[in-house]
Backbone bond lengths (Angstrom), bond angles and torsions (degrees), N, CA, C in turn:
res aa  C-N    CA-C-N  psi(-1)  N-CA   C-N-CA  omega(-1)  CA-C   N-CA-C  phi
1 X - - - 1.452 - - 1.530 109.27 -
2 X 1.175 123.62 135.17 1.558 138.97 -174.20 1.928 92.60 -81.18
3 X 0.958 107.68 135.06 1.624 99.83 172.04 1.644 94.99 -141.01
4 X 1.221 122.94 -2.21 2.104 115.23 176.72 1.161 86.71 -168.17
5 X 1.400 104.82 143.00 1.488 124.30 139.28 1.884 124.40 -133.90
6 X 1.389 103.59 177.91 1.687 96.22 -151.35 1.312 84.62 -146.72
7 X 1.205 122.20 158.70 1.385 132.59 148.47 1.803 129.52 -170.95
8 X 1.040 117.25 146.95 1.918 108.96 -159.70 1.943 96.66 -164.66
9 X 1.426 102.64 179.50 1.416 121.91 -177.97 0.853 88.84 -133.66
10 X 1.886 96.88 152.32 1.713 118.76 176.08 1.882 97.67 -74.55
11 X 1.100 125.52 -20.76 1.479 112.47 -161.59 1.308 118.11 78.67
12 X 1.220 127.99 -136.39 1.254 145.84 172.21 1.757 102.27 -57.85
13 X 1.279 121.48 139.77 1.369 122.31 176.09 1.162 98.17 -149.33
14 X 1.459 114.43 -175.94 1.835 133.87 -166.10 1.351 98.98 -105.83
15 X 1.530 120.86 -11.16 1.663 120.04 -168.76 1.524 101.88 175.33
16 X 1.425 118.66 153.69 1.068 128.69 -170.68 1.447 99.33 -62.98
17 X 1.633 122.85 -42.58 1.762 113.41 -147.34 2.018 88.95 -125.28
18 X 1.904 111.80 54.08 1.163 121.88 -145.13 1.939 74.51 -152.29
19 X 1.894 105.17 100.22 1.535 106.88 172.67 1.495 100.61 -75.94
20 X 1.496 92.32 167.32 2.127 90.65 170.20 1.956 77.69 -127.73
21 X 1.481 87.87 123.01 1.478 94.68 161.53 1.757 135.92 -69.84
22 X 1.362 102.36 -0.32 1.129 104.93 173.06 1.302 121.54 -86.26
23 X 1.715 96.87 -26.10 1.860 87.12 173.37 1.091 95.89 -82.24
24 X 1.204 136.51 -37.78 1.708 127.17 -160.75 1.720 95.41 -50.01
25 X 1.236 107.76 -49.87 1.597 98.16 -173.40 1.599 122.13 -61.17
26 X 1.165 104.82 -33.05 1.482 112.93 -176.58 1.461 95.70 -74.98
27 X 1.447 156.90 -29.34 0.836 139.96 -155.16 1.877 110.89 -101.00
28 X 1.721 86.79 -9.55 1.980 97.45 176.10 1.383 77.54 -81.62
29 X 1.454 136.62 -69.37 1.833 120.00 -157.68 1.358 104.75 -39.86
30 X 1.173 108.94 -69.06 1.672 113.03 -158.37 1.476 107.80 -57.10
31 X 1.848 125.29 -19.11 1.766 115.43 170.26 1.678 99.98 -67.55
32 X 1.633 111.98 -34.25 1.666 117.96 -155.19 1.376 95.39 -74.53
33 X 1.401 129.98 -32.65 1.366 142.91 -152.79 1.545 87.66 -80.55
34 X 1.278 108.34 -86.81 1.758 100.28 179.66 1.592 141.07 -72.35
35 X 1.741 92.38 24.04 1.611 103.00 157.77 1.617 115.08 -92.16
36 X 1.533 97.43 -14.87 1.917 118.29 -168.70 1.459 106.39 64.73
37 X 1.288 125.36 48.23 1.697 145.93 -164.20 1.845 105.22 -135.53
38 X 1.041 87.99 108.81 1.617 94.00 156.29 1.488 126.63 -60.69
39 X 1.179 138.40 161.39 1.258 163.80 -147.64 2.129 85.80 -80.12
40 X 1.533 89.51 -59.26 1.674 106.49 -165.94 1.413 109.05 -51.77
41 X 1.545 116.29 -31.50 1.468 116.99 -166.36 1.275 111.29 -78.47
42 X 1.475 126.13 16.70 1.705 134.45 -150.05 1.299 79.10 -110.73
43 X 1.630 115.71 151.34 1.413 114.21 169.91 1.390 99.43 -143.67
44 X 1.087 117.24 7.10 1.580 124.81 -177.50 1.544 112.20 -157.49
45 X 1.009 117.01 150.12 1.632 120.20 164.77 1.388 110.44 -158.02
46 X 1.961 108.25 128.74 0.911 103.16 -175.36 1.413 126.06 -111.94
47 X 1.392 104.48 93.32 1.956 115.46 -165.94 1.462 105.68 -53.14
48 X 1.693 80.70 149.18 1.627 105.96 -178.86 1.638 85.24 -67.58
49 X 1.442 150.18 -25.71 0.996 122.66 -172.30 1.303 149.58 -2.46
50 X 1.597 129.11 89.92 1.386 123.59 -157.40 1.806 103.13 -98.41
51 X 1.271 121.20 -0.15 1.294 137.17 -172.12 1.811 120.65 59.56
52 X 1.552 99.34 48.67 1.382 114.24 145.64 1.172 136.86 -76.89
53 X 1.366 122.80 155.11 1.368 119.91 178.07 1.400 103.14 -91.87
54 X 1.485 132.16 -1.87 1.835 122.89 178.94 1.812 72.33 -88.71
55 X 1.767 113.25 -89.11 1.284 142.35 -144.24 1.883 91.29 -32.74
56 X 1.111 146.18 -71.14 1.477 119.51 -115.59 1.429 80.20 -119.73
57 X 1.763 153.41 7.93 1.245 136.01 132.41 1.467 119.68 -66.02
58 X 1.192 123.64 7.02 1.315 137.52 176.11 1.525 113.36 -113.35
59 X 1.231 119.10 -49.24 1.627 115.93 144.44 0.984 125.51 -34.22
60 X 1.506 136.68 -46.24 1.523 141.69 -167.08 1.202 91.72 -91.15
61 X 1.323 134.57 -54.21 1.613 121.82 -177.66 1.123 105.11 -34.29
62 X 1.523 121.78 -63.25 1.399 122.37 -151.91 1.224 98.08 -79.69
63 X 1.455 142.52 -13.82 1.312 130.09 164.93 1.569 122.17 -70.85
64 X 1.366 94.92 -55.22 1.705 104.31 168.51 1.993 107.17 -44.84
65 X 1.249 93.93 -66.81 2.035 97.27 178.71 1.847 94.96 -29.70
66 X 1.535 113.50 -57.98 1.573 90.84 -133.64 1.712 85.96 -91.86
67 X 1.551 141.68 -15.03 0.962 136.01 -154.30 1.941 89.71 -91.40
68 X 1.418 131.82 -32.53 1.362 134.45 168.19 1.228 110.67 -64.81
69 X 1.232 126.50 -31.60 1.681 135.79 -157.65 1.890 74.92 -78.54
70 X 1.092 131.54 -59.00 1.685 117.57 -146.45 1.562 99.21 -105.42
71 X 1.611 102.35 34.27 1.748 111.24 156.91 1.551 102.75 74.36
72 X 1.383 141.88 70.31 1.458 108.98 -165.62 1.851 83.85 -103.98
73 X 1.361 121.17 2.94 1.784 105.54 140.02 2.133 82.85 84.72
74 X 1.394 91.15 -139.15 1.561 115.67 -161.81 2.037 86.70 -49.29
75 X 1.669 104.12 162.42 1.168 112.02 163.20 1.277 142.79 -86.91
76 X 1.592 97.40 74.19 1.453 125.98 -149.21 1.888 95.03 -83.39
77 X 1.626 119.83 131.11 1.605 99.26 -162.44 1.465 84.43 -106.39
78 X 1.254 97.10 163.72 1.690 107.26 169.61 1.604 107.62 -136.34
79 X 1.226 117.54 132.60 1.474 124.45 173.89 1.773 107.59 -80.94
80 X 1.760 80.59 147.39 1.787 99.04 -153.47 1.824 88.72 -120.18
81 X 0.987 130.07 134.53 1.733 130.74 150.40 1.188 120.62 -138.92
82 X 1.039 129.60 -165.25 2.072 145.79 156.24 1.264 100.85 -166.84
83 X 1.364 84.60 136.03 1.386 119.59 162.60 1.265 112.67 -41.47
84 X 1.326 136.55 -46.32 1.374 138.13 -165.81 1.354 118.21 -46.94
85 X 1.317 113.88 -57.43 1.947 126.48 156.55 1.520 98.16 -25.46
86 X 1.358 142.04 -20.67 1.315 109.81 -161.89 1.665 89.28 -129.34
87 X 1.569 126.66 -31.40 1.495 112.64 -171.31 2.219 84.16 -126.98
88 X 0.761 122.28 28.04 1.698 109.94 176.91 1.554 113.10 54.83
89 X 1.135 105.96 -156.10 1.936 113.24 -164.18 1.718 94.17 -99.72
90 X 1.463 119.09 118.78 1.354 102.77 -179.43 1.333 88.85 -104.93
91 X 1.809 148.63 48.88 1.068 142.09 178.27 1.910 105.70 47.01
92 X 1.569 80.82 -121.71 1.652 102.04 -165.45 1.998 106.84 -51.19
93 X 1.390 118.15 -21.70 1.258 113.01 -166.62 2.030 97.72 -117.19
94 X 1.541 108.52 26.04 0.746 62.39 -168.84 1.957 101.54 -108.13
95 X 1.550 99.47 44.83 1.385 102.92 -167.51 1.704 92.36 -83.28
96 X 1.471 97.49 -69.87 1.362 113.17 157.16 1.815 130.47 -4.64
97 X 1.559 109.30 -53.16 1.511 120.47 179.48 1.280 84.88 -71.06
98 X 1.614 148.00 -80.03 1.104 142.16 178.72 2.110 119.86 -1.21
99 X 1.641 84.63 -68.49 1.185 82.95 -154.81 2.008 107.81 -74.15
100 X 1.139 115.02 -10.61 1.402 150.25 169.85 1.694 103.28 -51.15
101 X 1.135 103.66 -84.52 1.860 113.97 165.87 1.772 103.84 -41.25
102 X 1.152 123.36 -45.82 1.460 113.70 -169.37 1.455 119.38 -74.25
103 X 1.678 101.49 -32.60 2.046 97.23 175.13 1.339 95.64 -100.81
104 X 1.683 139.12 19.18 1.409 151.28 140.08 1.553 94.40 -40.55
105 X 1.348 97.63 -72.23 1.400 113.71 -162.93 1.238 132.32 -62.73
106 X 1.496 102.56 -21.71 1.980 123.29 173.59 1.476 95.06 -76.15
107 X 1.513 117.21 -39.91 1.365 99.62 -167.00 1.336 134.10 -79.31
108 X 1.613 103.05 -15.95 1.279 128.27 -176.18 1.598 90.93 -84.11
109 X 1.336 126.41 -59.46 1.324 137.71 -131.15 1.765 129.83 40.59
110 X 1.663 90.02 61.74 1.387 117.34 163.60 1.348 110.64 -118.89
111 X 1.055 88.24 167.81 2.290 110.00 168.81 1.636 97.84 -119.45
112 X 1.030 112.62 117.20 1.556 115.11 -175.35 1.888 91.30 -97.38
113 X 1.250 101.52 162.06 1.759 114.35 -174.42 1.606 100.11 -58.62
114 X 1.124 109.91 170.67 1.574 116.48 130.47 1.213 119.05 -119.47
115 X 1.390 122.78 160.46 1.344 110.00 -150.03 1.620 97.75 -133.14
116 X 1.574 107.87 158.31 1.598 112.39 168.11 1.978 113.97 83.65
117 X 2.312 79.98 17.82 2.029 90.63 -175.96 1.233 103.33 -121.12
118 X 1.528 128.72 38.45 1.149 129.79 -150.70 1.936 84.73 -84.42
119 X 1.443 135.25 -25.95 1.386 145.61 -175.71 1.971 96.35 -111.63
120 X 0.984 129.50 98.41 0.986 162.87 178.61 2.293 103.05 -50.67
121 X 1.084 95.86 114.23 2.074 80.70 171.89 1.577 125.63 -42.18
122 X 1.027 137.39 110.69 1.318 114.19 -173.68 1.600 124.57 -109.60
123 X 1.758 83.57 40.69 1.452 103.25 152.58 1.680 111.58 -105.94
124 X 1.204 126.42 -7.66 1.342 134.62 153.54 1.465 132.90 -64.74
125 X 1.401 142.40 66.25 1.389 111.50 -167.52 1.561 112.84 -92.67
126 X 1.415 103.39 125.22 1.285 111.01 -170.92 1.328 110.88 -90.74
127 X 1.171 129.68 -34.94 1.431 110.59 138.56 1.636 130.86 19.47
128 X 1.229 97.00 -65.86 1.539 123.94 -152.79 0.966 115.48 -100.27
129 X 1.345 109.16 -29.58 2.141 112.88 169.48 1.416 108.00 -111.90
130 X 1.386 110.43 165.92 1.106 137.06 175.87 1.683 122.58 -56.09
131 X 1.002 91.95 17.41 2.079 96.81 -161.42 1.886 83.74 -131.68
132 X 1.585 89.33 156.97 1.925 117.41 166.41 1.296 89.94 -130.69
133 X 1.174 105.19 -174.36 1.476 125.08 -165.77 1.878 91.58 -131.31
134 X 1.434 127.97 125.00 1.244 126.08 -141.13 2.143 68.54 -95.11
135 X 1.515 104.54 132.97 1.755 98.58 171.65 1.554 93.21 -137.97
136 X 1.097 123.05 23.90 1.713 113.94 156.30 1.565 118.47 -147.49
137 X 0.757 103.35 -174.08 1.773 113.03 157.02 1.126 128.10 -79.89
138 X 1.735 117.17 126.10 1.819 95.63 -172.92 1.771 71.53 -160.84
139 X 1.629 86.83 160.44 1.727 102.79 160.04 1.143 121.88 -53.36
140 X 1.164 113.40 130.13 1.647 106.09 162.84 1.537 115.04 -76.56
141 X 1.111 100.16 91.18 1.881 97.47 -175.33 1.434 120.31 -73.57
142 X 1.462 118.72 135.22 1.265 108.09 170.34 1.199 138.60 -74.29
143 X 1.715 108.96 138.85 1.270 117.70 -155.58 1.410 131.27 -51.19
144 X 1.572 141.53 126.64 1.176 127.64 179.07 1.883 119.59 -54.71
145 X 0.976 103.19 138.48 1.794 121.73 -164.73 1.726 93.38 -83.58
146 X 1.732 107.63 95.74 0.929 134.71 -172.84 2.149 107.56 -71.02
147 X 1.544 99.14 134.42 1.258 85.35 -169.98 1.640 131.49 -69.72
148 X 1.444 120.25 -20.92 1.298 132.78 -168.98 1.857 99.44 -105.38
149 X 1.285 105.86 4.97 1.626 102.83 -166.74 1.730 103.51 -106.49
150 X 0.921 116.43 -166.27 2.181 112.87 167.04 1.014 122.18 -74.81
151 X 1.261 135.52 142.60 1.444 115.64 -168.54 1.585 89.37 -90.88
152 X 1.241 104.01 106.44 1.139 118.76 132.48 1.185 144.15 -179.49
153 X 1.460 150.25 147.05 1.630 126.13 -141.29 1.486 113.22 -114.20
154 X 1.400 127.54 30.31 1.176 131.01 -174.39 1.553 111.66 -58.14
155 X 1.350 91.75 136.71 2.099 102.52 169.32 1.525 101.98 -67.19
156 X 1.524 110.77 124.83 1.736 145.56 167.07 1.082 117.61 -102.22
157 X 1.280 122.25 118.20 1.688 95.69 160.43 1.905 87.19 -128.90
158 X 1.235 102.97 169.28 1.861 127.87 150.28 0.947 126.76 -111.44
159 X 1.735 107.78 125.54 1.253 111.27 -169.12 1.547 111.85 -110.62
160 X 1.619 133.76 126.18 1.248 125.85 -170.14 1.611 119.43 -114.24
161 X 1.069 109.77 161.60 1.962 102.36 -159.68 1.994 81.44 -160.38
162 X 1.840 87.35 122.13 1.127 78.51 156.13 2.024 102.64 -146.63
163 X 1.331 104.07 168.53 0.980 107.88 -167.05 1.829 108.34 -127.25
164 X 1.682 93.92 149.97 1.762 93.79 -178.55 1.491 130.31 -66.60
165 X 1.050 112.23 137.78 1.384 111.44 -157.52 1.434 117.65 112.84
166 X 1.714 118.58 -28.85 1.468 101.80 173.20 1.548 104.13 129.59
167 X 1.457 119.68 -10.84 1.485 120.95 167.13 1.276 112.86 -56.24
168 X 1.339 120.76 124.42 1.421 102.81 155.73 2.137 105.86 -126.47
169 X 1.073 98.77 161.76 1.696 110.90 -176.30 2.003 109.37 -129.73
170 X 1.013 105.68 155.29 1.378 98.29 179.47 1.878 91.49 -158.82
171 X 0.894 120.17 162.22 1.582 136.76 -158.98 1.697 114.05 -175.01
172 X 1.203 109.37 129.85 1.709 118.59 -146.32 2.000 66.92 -128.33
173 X 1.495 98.69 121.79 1.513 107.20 144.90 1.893 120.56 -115.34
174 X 1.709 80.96 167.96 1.473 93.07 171.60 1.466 122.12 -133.38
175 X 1.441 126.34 148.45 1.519 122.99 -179.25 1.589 102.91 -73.29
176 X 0.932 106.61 124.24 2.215 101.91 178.61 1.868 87.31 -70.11
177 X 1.653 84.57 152.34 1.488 104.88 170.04 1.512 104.81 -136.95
178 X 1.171 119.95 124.53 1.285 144.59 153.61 1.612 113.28 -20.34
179 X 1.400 126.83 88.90 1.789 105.62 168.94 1.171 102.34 -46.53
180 X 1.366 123.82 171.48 1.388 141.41 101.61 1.224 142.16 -63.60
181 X 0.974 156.58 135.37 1.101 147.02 140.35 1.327 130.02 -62.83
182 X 1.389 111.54 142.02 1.463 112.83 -150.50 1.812 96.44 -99.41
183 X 1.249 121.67 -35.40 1.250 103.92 161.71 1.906 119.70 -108.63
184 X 1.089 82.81 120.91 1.176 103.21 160.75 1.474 168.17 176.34
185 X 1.504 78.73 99.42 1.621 133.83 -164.97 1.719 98.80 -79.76
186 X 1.735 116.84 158.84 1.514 117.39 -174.53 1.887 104.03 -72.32
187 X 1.534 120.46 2.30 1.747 93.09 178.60 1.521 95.71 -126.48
188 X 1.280 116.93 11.41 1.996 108.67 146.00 1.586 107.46 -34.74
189 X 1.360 89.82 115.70 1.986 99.68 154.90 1.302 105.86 -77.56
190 X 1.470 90.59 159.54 1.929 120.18 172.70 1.163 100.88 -141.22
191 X 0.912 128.01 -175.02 1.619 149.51 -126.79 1.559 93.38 -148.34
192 X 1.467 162.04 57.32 1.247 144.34 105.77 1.481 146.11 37.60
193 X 1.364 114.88 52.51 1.044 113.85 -166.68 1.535 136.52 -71.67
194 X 1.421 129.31 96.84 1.838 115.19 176.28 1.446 114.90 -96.00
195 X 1.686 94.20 163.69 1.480 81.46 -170.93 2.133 70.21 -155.81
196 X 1.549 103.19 132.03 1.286 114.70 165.00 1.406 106.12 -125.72
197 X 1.579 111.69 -170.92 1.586 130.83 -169.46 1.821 83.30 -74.97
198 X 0.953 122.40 -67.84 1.523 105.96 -158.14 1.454 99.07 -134.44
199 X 1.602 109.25 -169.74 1.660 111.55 -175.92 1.440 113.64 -65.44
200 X 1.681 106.89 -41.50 1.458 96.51 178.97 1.700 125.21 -73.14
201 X 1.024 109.91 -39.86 1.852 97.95 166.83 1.837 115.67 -62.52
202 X 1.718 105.21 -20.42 1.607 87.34 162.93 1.239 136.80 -60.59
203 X 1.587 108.74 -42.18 1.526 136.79 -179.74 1.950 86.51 -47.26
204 X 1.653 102.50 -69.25 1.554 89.45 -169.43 0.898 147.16 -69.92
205 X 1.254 113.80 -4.36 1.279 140.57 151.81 1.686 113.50 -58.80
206 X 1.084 127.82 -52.68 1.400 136.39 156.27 1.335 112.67 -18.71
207 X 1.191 95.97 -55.16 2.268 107.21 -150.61 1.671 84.28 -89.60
208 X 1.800 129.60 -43.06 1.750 101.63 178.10 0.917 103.81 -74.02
209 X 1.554 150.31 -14.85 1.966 126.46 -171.83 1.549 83.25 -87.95
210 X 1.444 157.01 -57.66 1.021 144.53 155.78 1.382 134.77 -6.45
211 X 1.451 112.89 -42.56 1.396 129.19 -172.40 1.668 102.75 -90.99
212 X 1.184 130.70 -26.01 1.285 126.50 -177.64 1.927 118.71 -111.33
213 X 1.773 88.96 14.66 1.585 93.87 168.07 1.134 107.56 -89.99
């Protein structure tokens, strides 16, 4: 389920294929902002990470900036990957592979590796932020039901895409959950749908489901 999306330009930059982490960050608030989701409720994010040494300490900035900017409080970690480690940069599709691997991942309810990070950037210190770098297979467990947040513990992730020149995109998912219905007992109504060639075989159609209630 789509619950935010975001999108903006760096503006002015130092180089065409040169992110500014400040929009990148502003553009995770403004997906988090119009999902009505805090920073905290994220349990995954899946970085544009292309495994540069400029690009993905500039990604994490702007993640760290916007995920501190909306208080995420205690040192709550969230696992970080891309797809790219496993199929490379497919350009124009490769927002798409992103978002593909992520309801992959709701459906399975795994965290698949990323791969080829066994030596870590060490212009990143992860240490220091709130993010790991996802390097195995594990459940995606559902989230503990935070006390000041909604009760409820659904798997999130954010997915970020940015493009040269200064695009950036950000996209807040959700795992769908099934209502229930709370009654249901044998004289719950439903809703009945007919549908004929025209009005008059609807009408008659009407009067036989009528005739055999």
């Amino acid at each position: 389920m789509i619950k935010g999306t975001a999108i903006n330009h760096d503006g002015s930059m130092n180089g065409y294929t040169v992110p500014n982490p400040n929009a990148q960050a502003q553009v995770v608030q403004n997906a988090l902002k119009n999902a009505n989701l805090k920073s905290s409720m994220i349990n995954y994010v899946e970085g544009h990470g292309t495994g540069t040494k400029l690009g993905d300490p500039i990604e994490v900035a702007g993640l760290v900036k916007a995920f501190n900017n909306d208080s995420i409080g205690e040192k709550r970690m969230c696992s970080l990957g891309s797809v790219k480690s496993n199929i490379g940069h497919l350009e124009a599709a490769a927002g798409i592979a992103s978002i593909t691997k992520v309801l992959l991942q709701m459906k399975h309810r795994k965290l698949v590796p990323t791969l080829h990070c066994k030596e870590l950037n060490s212009n990143i210190y992860f240490e220091d932020i709130p993010f790991y770098v996802q390097r195995t297979l594990e459940d995606w467990k559902q989230p503990e039901i935070g006390v000041n947040e909604s009760e409820d513990n659904l798997r999130r992730a954010l997915v970020n895409g940015f493009g040269a020149g200064g695009t950036n995109v950000s996209i807040v998912l959700e795992e769908y959950k099934e209502e229930v219905a709370e009654n249901s007992g044998e004289n719950q109504e439903e809703v009945l749908v007919l549908s004929a060639e025209n009005k008059k075989h609807s009408v008659s159609m009407q009067r036989k489901w009528q005739d055999t209630l």
